[in-house]
C-alpha positions in Angstrom: 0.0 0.0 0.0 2.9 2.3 0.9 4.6 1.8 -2.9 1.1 2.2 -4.2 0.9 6.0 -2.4 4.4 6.4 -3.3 3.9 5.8 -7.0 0.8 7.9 -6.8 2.2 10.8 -5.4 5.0 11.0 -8.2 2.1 11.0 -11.1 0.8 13.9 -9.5 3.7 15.6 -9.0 4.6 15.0 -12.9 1.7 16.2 -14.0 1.4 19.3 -11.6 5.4 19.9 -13.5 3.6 19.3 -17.0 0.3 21.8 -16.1 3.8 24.3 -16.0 5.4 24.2 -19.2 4.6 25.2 -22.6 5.6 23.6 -25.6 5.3 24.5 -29.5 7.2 25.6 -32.6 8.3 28.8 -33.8 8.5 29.5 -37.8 9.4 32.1 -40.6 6.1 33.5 -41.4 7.2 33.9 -45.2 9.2 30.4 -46.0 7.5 28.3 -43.6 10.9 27.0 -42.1 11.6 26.3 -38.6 13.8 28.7 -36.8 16.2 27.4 -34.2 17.7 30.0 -32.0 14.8 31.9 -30.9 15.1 33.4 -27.8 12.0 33.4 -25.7 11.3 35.2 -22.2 8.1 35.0 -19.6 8.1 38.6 -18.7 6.1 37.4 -15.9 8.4 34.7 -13.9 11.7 35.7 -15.9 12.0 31.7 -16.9 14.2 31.8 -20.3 13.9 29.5 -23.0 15.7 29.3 -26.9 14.5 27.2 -29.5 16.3 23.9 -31.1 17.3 23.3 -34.3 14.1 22.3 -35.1 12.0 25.2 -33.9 10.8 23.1 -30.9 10.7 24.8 -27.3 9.5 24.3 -24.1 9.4 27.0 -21.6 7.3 27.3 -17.7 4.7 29.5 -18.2 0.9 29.4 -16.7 -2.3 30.9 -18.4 -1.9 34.5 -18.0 1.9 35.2 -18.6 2.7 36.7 -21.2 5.9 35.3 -23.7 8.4 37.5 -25.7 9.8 35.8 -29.0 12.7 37.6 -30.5 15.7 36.7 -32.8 18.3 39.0 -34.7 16.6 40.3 -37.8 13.2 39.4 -37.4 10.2 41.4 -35.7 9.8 40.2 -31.5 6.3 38.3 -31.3 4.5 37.8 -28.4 2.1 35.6 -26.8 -0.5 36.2 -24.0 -0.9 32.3 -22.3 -4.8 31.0 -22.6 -4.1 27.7 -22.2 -1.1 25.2 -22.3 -1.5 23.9 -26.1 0.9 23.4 -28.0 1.6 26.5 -29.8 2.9 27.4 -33.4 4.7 30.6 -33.5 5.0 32.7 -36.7 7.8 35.5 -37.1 7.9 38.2 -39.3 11.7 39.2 -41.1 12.1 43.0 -40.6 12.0 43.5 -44.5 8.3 42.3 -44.8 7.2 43.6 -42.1 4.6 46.1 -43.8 6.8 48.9 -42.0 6.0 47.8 -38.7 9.7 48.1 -37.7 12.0 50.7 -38.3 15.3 51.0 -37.7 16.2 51.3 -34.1 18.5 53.8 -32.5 17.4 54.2 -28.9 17.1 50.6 -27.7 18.1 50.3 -23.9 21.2 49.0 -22.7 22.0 45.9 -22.2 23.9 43.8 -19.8 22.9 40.0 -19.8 25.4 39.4 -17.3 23.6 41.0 -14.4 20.3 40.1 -15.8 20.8 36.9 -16.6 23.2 35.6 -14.1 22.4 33.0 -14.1 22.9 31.8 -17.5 26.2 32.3 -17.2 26.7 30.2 -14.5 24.4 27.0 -15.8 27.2 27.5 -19.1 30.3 27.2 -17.7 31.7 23.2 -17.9 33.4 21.3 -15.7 35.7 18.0 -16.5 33.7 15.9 -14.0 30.4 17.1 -14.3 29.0 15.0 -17.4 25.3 16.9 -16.9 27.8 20.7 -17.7 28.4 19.1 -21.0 25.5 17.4 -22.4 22.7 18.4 -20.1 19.7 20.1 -21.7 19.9 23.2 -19.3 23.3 23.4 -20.1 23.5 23.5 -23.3 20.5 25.5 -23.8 22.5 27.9 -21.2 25.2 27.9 -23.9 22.7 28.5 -26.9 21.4 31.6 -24.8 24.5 32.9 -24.1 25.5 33.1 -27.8 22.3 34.4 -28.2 22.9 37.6 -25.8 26.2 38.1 -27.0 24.4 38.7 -31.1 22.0 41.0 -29.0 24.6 42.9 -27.7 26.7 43.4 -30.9 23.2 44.4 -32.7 22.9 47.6 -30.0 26.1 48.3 -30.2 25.5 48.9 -34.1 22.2 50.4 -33.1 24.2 53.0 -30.8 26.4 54.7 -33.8 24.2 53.9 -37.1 21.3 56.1 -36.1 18.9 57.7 -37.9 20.3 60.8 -37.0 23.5 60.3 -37.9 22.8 58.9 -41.1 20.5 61.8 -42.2 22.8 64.2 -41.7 25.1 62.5 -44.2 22.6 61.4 -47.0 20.0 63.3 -48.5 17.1 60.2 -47.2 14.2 60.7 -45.6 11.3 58.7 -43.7 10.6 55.4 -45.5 13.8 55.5 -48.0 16.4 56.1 -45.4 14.8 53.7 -43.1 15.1 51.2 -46.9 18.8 52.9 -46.9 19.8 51.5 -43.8 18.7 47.8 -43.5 20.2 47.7 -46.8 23.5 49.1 -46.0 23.6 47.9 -42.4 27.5 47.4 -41.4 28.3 44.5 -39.5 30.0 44.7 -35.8 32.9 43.8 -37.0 33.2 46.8 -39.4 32.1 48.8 -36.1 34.7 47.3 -34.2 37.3 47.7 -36.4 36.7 51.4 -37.3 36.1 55.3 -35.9 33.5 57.7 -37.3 35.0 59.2 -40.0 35.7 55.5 -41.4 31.6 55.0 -41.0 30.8 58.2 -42.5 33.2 56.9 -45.5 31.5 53.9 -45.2 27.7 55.5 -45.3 29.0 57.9 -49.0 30.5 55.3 -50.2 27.1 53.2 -49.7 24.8 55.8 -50.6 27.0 55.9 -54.6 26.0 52.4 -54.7 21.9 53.1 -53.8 22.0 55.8 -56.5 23.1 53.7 -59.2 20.7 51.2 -58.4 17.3 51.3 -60.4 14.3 52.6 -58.4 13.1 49.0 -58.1 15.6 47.8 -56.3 16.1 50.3 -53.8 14.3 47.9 -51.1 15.7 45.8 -48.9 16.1 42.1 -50.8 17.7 40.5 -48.0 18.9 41.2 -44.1 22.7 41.3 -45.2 25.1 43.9 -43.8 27.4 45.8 -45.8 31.0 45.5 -44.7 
């Protein structure tokens, strides 16, 4: 009788953990492909969660809470929890995103280290700890931390290719400098590697190559950086 308790006890505690977690797929609105690599946050109980290689993800989250989807170059999604279905996530590239999105300038900072903590510490392996190295919440620690380290680069492009800055250089307005810029969005590396006047260079030298482009193709094909 005492096993029988025992072995009821743990069903109920498994399915109390199930009732908690939320499962489902995200994909690319346009191409119907999976995305792995999407970052996902309950901005209710903080719990973090990042999407496999097959779109799938699983994350705590009760009816109410509210999810945050977001990955580099497409538009954040989010989801308000009324029930625990499985859920199929559709996200949006900036390009196509009927000019939802513009180009941001003024994004907050950002500091995953002391917001996420804890990440950091879940990622860090050790010889004789198997569960560092191939454990789920490891690894997905990893993933995350890769992920907040593309976040960061992306802001600190954000932070010196403004709007502002830009317009004062090229002769682009509203929707076409906002086109301008995606298209002709330098990569962190160039950032890294260079000072203003090499970026204002950079932005004339880019704004040649719009001119001599047909009007047709001054849109954004593709989410490519110039270098």
């Amino acid at each position: 009788m005492r096993y029988i308790l025992i072995l009821l006890l743990a069903v109920i505690a498994t399915s109390a953990s199930a009732q908690g977690l939320l499962k489902g797929t995200v994909y690319e609105s346009a191409s119907g492909n999976k995305l792995a690599d999407v970052f996902i946050r309950n901005s209710n109980s903080k719990q973090l969660g990042i999407t496999d290689k097959n779109g799938n993800f699983s994350i705590k989250a009760e009816v109410g809470n509210l999810l945050i989807f977001d990955s580099p170059g497409y538009v954040s999604d989010t989801l308000y929890v009324i029930d625990l279905v499985p859920k199929k996530i559709q996200m949006f590239t900036k390009t196509i995103a009927l000019r939802e999105v513009t180009v941001n300038s003024t994004r907050e900072a950002f500091d995953p280290h002391k917001e996420y903590p804890e990440i950091y510490t879940k990622s860090k392996l050790y010889v004789l700890s198997p569960t560092t190295w191939f454990g789920k919440e490891a690894t997905d620690a990893r993933r995350l931390k890769r992920y907040f380290k593309r976040e960061q680069e992306e802001r600190r492009i954000d932070a010196v290719f403004t709007r502002t800055y830009v317009g004062s250089i090229v002769p682009l307005k509203g929707i076409e400098l906002e086109d301008f810029m995606l298209m002709y969005r330098p990569t962190y590396a160039f950032i890294k590697g260079n000072n203003n006047v090499s970026l204002a260079v950079y932005i004339n030298d880019s704004y040649k190559k719009y001119q001599a482009l047909p009007p047709e193709r001054r849109k954004p094909q593709s989410l490519t950086g110039g270098q």
